[in-house]
C-alpha positions in Angstrom: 0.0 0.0 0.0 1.2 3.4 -0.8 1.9 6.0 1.9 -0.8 9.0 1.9 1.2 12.5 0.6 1.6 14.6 3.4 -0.3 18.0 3.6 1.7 20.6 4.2 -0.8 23.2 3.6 1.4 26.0 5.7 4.3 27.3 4.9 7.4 24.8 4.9 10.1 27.5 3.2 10.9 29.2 6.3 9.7 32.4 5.7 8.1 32.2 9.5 11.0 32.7 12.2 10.0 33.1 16.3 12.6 36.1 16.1 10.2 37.9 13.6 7.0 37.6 16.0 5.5 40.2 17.1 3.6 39.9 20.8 3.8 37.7 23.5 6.9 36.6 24.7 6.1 34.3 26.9 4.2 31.9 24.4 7.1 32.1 21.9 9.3 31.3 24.8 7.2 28.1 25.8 6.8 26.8 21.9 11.1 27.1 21.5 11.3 25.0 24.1 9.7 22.4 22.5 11.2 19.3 24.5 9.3 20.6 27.8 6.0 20.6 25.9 3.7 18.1 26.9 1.2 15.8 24.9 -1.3 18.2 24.3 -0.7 22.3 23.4 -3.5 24.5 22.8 -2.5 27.6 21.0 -6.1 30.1 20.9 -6.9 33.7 20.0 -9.3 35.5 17.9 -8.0 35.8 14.2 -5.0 37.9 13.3 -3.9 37.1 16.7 -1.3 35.5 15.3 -1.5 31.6 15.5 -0.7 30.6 11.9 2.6 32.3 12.4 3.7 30.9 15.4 2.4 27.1 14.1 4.8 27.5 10.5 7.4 28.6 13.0 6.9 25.7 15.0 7.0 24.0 12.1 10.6 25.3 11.1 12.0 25.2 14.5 11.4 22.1 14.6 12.4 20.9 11.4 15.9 22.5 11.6 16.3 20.8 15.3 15.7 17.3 13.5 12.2 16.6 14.7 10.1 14.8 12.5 6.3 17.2 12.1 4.0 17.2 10.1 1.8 20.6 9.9 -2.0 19.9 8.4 -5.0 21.6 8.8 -8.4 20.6 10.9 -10.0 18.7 8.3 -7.0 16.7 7.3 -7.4 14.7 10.2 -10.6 13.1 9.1 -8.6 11.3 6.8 -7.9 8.3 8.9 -5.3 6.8 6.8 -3.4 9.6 7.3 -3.6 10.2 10.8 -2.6 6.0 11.2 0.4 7.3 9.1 1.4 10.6 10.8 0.9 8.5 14.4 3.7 6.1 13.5 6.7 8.4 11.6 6.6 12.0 13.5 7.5 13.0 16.7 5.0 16.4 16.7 1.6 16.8 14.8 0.9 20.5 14.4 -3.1 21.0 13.8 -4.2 24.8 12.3 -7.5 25.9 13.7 -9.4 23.0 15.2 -12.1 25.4 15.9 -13.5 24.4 12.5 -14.4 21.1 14.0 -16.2 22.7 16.8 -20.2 22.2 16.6 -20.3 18.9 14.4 -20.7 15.7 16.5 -18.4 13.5 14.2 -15.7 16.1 13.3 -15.6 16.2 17.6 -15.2 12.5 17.7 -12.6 12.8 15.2 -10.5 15.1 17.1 -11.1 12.9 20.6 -9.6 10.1 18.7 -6.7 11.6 17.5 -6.4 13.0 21.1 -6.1 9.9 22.4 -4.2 8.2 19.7 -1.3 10.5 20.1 -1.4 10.5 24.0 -0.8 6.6 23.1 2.0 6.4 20.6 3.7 9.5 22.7 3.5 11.8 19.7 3.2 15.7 21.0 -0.2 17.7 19.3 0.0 21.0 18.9 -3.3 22.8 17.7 -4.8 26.0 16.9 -8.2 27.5 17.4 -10.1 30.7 17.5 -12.4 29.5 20.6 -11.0 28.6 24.0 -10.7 25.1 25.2 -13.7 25.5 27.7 -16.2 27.6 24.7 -19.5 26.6 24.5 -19.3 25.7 21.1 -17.3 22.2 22.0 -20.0 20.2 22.2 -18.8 16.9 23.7 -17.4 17.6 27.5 -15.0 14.7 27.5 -13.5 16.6 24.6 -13.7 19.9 26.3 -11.9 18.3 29.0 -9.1 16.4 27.1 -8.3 19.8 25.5 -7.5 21.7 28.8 -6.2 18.8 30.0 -2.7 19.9 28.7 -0.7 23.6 28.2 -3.1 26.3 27.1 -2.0 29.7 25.5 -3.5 32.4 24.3 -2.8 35.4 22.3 -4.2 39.0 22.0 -4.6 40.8 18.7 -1.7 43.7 18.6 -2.9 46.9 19.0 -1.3 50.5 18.9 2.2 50.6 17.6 3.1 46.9 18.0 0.8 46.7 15.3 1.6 49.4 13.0 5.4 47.2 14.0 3.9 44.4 12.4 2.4 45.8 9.8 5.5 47.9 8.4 7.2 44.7 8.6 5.0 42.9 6.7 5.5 44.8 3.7 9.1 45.1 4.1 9.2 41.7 3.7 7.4 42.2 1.1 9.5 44.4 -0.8 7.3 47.7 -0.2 9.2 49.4 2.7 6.7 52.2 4.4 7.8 55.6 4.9 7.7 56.9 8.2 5.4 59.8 7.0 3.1 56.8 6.3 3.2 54.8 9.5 2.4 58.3 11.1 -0.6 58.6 9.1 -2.4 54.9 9.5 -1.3 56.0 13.2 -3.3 59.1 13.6 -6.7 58.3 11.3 -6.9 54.9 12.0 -7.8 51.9 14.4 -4.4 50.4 14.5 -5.8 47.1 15.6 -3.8 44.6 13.4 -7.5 43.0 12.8 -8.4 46.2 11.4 -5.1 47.0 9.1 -4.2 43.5 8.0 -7.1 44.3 5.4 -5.4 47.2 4.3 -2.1 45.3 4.1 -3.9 42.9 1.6 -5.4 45.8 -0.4 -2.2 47.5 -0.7 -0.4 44.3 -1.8 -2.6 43.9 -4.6 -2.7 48.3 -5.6 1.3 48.0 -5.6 1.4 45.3 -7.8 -0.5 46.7 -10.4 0.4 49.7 -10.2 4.0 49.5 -9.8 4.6 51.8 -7.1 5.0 52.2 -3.5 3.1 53.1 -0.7 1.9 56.5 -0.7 -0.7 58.3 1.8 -3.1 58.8 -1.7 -3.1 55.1 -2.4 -4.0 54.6 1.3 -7.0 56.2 1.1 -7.8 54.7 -2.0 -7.3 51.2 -0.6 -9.8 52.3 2.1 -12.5 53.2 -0.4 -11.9 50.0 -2.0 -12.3 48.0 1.1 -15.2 49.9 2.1 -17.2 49.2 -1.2 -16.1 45.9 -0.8 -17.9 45.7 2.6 -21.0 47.1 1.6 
C-alpha cells in the first residue's frame, strides 16, 4: 500500500522565524522549548492574533532541530489513513485551527480520537483555534476536557504601535518598505488594531502590484475606499 502524501498546507520554506513575532513573549518562549511541551498544546486567539505564524514557526523550529512534524490543517485529520500514518513516523503533529471542528458531533469524535491516539504512541499535538478550550461551542465535555487537559496559551490581537510594528514589517518583507510619513498617518486616522489594518495590508499588496509603485498616503485612502465598497 502506498503512503498518503503529506499536507503541508502552511508554509514549509521558512519564511516564518519566532525572532520575527511580534507579541507575547512568553508563548514564543514556551513553543522554543519544544522538549518541555507536553502531549497536548492549545494555542487560541481571535484571528489575526497571530497563531498561523507561530504554528509555521513551529513547524521550522522544529524541522531545523531534527524533529520529525508534520503541519495539516483541521480537516485533514478526518482522513484516517493519514492520521494511522502521521501517528507512527513523527514526533509532533501541528493541527491549524481545530475550531472548525467545533459544533459537528463527528468532526468532535474525530479530534477525541486523535487526542487519544497520540497520548498513546507519545506523539506531542499542537493545535490552533479561535475558541478557548472550555467555549461553548465544543460540544462533547469529554473533549472539552481532554483539550484543557494539557498547556493552554492564548494570544491577543496587537494593538497600537506593536501593530503598526507588524504591519511595516510585513511589507518590508514584502519588498514595499513604508515611509515613516506613512506609519504616522495609519497611526493618527486609524484603528491600528492589526484585525483592522491586516485588510489594508492585503489591499495594498494587490494596488502595488499593479500599479508599480510604493506606498503612498493617496493610495492609502484609495485602498480604504476599496475596502469599504467591498464591505457594503
Amino acid at each position: 500500500m502506498t503512503q498518503p502524501q503529506v499536507p503541508l498546507q502552511l508554509n514549509t520554506k521558512g519564511t516564518f522565524q519566532f525572532e520575527d513575532f511580534i507579541g507575547s513573549k512568553e508563548v514564543v518562549d514556551s513553543l522554543l522549548h519544544y522538549q518541555h511541551l507536553p502531549l497536548l498544546t492549545y494555542l487560541w486567539g481571535s484571528a489575526f492574533a497571530g497563531k498561523s505564524f507561530l504554528l509555521s514557526a513551529l513547524c521550522n523550529h522544529l524541522q531545523k532541530n531534527n524533529q520529525k512534524v508534520a503541519l495539516v490543517a483541521a480537516m485533514n485529520i478526518l482522513d484516517h489513513g493519514l492520521i494511522e500514518y502521521l501517528l507512527t513516523d513523527y514526533d509532533f503533529l501541528l493541527v491549524e485551527n481545530i475550531s472548525q471542528l467545533s459544533g459537528n458531533l463527528a468532526y468532535e469524535t474525530a479530534l477525541f480520537n486523535l487526542y487519544n491516539a497520540c497520548q498513546s504512541q507519545k506523539v506531542k499535538l499542537v493545535v490552533t483555534a479561535e475558541c478557548s478550550q472550555r467555549d461553548a461551542l465544543w460540544q462533547l465535555p469529554d473533549l472539552r476536557s481532554r483539550l484543557s487537559s494539557g498547556l493552554v496559551l492564548s494570544l491577543e490581537v496587537l494593538k497600537g504601535d506593536d501593530a503598526l510594528l507588524c504591519i511595516k514589517q510585513l511589507f518590508s518583507q514584502s519588498g514595499m518598505p513604508l515611509e515613516d510619513a506613512v506609519i504616522n498617518y495609519l497611526k493618527t486616522t486609524q484603528n491600528t488594531s492589526l484585525s483592522n489594518l491586516y485588510p489594508l495590508f492585503k489591499q495594498l499588496t494587490i494596488d502595488t502590484l499593479k500599479l508599480k509603485r510604493k506606498v503612498t498616503i493617496p493610495m492609502i485612502k484609495q485602498a480604504l475606499l476599496n475596502i469599504q465598497e467591498s464591505e457594503t
